[in-house]
TORSE-935921 format. One record per residue (C-alpha): residue in one letter; x, y, z. Coordinates in steps of 0.001 Angstrom, whole numbers, padded with zeros to 6 digits, always signed. Example, Ala and Ser with C-alpha at 12.3 -4.5 7.8 and 13.67 -1.06 7.14 Angstrom:
// residues 2
a+012300-004500+007800
s+013670-001060+007140
//
This chain:
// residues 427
x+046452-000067-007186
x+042954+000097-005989
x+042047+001189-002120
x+041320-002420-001360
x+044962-002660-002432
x+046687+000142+000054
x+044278-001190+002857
x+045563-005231+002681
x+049340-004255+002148
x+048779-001415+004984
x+048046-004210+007393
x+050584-006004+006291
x+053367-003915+006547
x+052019-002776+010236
x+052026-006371+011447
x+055210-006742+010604
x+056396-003092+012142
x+054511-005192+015085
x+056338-008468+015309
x+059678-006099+014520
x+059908-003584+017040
x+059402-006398+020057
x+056857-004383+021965
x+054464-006094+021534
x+053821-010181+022485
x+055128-011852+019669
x+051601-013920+018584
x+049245-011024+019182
x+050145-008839+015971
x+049190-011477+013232
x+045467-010908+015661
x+045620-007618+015789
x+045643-008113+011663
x+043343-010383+011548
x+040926-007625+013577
x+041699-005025+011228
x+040930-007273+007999
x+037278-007518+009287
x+036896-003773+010363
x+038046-002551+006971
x+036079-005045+005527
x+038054-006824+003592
x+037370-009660+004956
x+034232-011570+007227
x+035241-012860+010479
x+035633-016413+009090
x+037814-015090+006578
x+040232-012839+008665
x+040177-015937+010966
x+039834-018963+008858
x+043815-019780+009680
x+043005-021039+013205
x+041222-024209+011697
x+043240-024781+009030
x+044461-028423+008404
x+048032-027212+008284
x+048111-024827+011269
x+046211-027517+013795
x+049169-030282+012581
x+051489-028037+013621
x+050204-027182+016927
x+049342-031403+017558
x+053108-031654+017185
x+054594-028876+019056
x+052958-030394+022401
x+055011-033982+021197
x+057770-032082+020875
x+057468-030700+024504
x+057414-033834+025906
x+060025-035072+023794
x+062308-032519+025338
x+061505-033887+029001
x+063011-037285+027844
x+067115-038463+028783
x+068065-038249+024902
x+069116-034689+025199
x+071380-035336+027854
x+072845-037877+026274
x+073751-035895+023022
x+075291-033521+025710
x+077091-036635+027361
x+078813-037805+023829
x+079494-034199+022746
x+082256-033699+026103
x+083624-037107+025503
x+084691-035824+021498
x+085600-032404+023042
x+088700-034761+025375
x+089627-036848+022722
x+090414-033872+020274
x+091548-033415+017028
x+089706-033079+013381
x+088017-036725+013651
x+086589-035351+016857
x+085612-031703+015525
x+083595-034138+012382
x+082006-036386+015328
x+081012-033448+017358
x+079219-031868+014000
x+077352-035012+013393
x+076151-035552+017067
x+074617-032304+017064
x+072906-032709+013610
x+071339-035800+014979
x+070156-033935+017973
x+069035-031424+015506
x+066997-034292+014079
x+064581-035039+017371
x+064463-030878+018408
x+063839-029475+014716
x+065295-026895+012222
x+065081-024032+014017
x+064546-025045+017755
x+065401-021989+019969
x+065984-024460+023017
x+068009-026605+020938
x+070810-024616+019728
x+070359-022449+023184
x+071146-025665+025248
x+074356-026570+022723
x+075838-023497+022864
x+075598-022550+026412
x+077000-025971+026928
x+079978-025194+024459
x+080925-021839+026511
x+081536-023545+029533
x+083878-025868+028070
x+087537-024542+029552
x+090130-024037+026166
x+091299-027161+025436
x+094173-027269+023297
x+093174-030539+021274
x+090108-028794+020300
x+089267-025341+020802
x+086255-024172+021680
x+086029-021084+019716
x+086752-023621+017178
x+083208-025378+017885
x+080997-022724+018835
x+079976-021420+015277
x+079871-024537+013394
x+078070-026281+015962
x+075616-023567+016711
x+074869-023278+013418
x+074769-027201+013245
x+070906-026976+015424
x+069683-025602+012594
x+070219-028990+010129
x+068897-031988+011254
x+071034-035038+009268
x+067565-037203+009461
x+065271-034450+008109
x+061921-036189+009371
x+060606-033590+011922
x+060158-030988+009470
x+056322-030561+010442
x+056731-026655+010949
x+058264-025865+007753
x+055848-028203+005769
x+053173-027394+007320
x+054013-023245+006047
x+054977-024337+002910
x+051229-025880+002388
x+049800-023024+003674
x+050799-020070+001466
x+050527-022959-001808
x+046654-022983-000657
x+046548-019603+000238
x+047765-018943-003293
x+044947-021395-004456
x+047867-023719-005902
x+045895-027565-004792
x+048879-029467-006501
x+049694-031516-003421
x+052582-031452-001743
x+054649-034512-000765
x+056306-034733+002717
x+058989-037314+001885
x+060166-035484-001209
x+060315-031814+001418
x+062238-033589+003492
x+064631-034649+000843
x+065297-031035+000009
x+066103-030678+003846
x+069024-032779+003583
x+070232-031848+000454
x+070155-028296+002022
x+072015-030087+005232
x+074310-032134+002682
x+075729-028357+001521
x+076034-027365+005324
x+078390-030268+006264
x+080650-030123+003483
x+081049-026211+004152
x+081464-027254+007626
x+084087-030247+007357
x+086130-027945+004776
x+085924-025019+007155
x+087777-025799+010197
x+091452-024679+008958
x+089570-021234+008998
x+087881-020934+012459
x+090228-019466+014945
x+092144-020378+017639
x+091188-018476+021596
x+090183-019047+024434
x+085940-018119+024931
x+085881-018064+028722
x+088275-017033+031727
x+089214-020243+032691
x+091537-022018+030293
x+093778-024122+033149
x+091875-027518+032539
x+093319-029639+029283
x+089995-031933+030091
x+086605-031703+030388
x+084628-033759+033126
x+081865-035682+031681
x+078795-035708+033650
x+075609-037864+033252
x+072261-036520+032950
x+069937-038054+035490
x+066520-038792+034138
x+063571-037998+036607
x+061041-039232+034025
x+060089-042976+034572
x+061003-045533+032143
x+058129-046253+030501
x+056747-042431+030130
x+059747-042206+028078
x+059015-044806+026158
x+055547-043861+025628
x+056829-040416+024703
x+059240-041543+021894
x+056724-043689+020724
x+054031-040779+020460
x+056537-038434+018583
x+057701-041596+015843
x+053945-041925+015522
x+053057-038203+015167
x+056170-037837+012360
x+055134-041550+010513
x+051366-039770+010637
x+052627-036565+008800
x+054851-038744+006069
x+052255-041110+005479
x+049645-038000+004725
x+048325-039710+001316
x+047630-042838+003087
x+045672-041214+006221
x+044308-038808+003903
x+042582-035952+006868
x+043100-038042+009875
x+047195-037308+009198
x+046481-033771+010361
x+045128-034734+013771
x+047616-037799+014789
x+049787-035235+016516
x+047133-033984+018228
x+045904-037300+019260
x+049593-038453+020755
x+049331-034754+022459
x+046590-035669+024412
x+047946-039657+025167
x+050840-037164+027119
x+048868-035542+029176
x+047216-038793+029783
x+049389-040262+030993
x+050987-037205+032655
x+054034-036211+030850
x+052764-033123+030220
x+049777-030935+032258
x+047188-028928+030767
x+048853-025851+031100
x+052086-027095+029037
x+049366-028348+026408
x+047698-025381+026322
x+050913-022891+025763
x+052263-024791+023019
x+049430-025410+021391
x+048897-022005+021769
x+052426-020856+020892
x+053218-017407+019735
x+054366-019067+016323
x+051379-020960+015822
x+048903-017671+016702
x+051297-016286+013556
x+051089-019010+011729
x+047045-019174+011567
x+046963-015145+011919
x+048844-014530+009138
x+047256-016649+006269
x+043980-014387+006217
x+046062-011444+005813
x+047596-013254+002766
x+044591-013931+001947
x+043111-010728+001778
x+046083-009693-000417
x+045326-012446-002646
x+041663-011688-002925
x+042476-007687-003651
x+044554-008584-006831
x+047848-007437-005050
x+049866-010490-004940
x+048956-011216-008433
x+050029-007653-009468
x+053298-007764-007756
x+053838-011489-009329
x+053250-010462-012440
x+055508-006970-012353
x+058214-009097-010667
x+058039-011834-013584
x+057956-008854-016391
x+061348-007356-014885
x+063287-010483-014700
x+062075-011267-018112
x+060675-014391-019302
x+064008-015941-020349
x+065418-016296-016757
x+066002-019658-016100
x+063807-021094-013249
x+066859-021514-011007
x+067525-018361-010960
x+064071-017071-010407
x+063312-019572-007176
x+067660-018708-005624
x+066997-014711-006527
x+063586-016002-003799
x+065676-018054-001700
x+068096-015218-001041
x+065345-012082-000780
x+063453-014166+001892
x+066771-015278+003828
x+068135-011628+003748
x+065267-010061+004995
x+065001-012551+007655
x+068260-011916+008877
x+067934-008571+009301
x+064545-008441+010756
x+064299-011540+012489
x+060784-012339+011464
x+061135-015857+009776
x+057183-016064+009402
x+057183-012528+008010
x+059608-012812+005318
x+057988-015931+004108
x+054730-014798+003993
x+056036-011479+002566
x+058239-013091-000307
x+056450-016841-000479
x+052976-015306-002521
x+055248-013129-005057
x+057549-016167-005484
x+054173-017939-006337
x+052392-015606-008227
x+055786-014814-009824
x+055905-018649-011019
x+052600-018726-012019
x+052835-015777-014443
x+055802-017873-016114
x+053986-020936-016502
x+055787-022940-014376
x+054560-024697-010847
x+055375-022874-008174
x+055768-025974-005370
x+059943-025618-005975
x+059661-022093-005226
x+057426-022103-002466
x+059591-024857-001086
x+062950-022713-001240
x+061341-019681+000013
x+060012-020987+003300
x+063264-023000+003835
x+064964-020031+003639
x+063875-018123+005878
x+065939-019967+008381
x+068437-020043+006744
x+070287-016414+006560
x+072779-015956+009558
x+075411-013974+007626
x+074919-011209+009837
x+075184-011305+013871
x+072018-009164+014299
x+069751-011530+015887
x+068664-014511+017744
x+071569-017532+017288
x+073935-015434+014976
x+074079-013073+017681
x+074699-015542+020600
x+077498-017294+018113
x+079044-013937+017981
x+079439-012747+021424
x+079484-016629+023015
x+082757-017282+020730
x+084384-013518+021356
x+084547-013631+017379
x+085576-010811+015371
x+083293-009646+012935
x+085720-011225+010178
x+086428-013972+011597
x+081924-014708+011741
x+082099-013742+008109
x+084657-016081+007064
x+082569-018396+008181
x+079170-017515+007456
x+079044-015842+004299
x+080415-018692+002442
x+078492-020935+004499
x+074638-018918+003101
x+075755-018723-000392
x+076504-022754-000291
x+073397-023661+001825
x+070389-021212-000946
x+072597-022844-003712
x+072452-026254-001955
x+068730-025513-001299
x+067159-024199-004580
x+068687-027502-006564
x+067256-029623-004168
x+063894-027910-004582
x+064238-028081-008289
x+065454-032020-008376
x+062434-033100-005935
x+059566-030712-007320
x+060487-030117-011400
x+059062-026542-012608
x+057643-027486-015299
//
């Protein structure tokens, strides 16, 4: 390895030490990085920088402010509204229901939506134990129901990662939105089956103190947001997600629709500037641009093509490209459940997976794919973020979580590497 080498994979590792340890504000490592790239000179300011105007990273940002206002709208509430009715009626028909309204809330909030799954499951635990349907009996598969969206369309994060470390590799292949979303649901497809087969296995207790009510009072969220704002509001996130589908027919104007139905918000007063601002702004999104000059420093040293190459000379060139993109799937998803840095297993794992590919002769979009999937994907272990909350919120015994959840990550990488290999062939 050449000094160039030690220096790029130096920062590296010390951003993610950074985003790890949690003392520090979770966007300003990938900056600190980007700082360090330039002073070491190993890359020029627009280099170390060149993320924050990248096509990708300035989609993603357009749509997190639609997605704020989204969340100011009466359809959360009434997800929340259906999901007490099921919880009174009871029964397995019920538990199914209750599964399938939250992966259609998962739809409108997004794979991965912190407020989403925090809002479900805080709304599970005060549920009083029902007999006809338990809530310890609803707390894991439901929280871990945010996480899969049945209508994959607002998959604009994870796409818009996934095209970032393919360019950042220099791989210009193109990458279809429709066809990523398809992978999506196969991957929530293997989730629901796992889920439906599952509840003879999830126990039977009571999660809170109070267990003297048999039903649950349903109460109706009031809506403070006028009529037509709402309106407008769904209308500018269907437009922002149509804009991102319809990329090869909007060509560069696709990447700033979000952006533009951003702005109509705070038009029109939905949002204000300072809501604008902070999620455009977003600690993920300062990761999300900070990090691709670091992986592009590592790219320009040699280093990811050295590591691609060693990795694809010790699995051999007679692995089957399965293997090679679910040996990915479950490296990134493992590391991310025990660091819980999503962004920094991807963009740890996602240029080896590509390089790796690349060395084999095969196109890496299937493994690129599978890798940043998968990084939200891991959960086996209750060691952070909404594994964690499952854990304590349900008064689970480790077993009992594992029961559930390691069966549960084998199906969903298995589910989720032969999706990526039906929708973007290898070879």
């Amino acid at each position: 390895m050449t000094l160039d080498m030690y220096l790029a994979l130096g920062i590296l590792v010390l951003m993610i030490v950074m985003i790890m340890s949690e003392k520090f504000a979770f966007g300003a490592p990938p900056l600190i990085a980007s700082l360090l790239l330039v002073v070491t000179g190993l890359a020029t300011v627009p280099e170390a920088f060149a993320g924050f105007v990248n096509s990708s990273v300035i989609m993603v940002a357009g749509f997190m402010v639609v997605m704020a206002g989204l969340m100011k709208t009466s359809i959360i509430g009434k997800v929340q509204t259906s999901m007490l009715s099921l919880v009174n009626k009871g029964g397995y028909k019920s538990y199914a229901l209750l599964i399938v309204v939250v992966m259609f809330g998962a739809s409108l909030a997004g794979p991965g939506s912190t407020g989403y799954y925090v809002l479900i499951l805080s709304l599970i635990s005060t549920i009083p134990y029902n007999k006809k349907m338990p809530t310890s009996k609803l707390i894991m598969p439901l929280g871990f129901a945010t996480n899969h969206p049945l209508i994959p369309f607002n998959v604009a994060l994870f796409y818009g990662v996934t095209v970032s470390v393919l360019e950042t590799a220099g791989f210009t292949g193109g990458l279809s939105m429709s066809k990523f979303a398809v992978v999506n649901f196969i991957l929530t497809l293997g989730f629901l089956v796992w889920a439906l087969v599952a509840y003879r296995l999830l126990p039977d207790h009571p999660i809170s103190e109070d267990s003297g009510f048999d039903e649950v009072a349903v109460s109706s969220e009031i809506n403070t947001m006028p009529p037509w704002k709402e309106y407008a509001t769904i209308a500018a996130f269907v437009l922002s997600v149509a804009g991102m589908m319809l990329m090869n027919v909007f060509g560069e104007a696709a990447y700033v629709i979000p952006g533009l139905a951003g702005s109509f918000l705070l038009i029109i007063n939905v949002l204000d500037f300072k809501e604008v601002r902070d999620n455009m702004g977003a600690p993920v999104i300062l990761l999300m641009a900070g990090v691709i000059g670091v992986a592009n420093a590592l790219a320009e040293t040699g280093f990811t093509a050295m590591v691609g190459d060693y990795v694809a000379n010790s699995l051999g060139t007679n692995i089957s490209p399965f293997m090679l993109i679910f040996i990915f799937a479950l490296l990134t998803s493992t590391c991310a459940t025990f660091t819980g840095s999503n962004m920094g297993s991807v963009y740890i794992f996602a240029p080896i997976a590509i390089a790796t590919s690349l060395s084999l002769g095969l196109d890496p979009t299937a493994a690129a794919v599978a890798v940043v999937i998968s990084a939200w994907n891991g959960g086996y272990m209750p060691v952070d973020g909404m594994p964690a909350m499952i854990l304590g919120m349900g008064k689970y015994k480790l077993p009992q979580f594992w029961l559930f959840s390691v069966p549960m990550y084998v199906i969903r990488i298995f589910a989720l590497s032969v999706g990526a290999m039906i929708m973007f062939p290898v070879s």
